[in-house]
Residue, then its C-alpha position, 0 to 999 in steps of 0.5 A: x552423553x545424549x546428541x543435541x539436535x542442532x538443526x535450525x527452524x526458519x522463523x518463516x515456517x512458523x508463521x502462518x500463511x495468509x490467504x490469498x483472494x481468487x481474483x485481486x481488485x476492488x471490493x466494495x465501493x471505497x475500493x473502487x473509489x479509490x482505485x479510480x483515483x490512483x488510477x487517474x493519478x498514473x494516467x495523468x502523465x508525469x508527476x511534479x517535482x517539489x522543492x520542500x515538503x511545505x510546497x507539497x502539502x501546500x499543493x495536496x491541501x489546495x485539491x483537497x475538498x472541505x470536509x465541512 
């Protein structure tokens, strides 16, 4: 009778790696458009509380430009 070779692989030893970037940061203009808001944002201080999701949306809606 043959021995059976019962050793598991890990799933994570299949997958490949991703490469990671030199230097992590803005890449492009969007980028460093968006890293300036969220930037902000964490500067600003506290944030709010909500009592519904409704009020949020209300509140993101009203800062919000028209895209018009």
């Amino acid at each position: 009778m043959t021995s059976l070779n019962l050793k598991s692989i890990d799933p994570v030893q299949l997958l490949p790696t991703p490469d990671v970037p030199d230097s992590y940061g803005p890449r492009n203009e969007e980028d460093v458009r968006v890293y300036k808001l969220v930037k902000e944002a964490f500067d600003t201080g506290p944030g709010k509380k909500f009592d519904t999701v409704a009020d949020f949306m209300s509140a993101l809606d009203l800062r919000r430009p028209d895209k018009s």
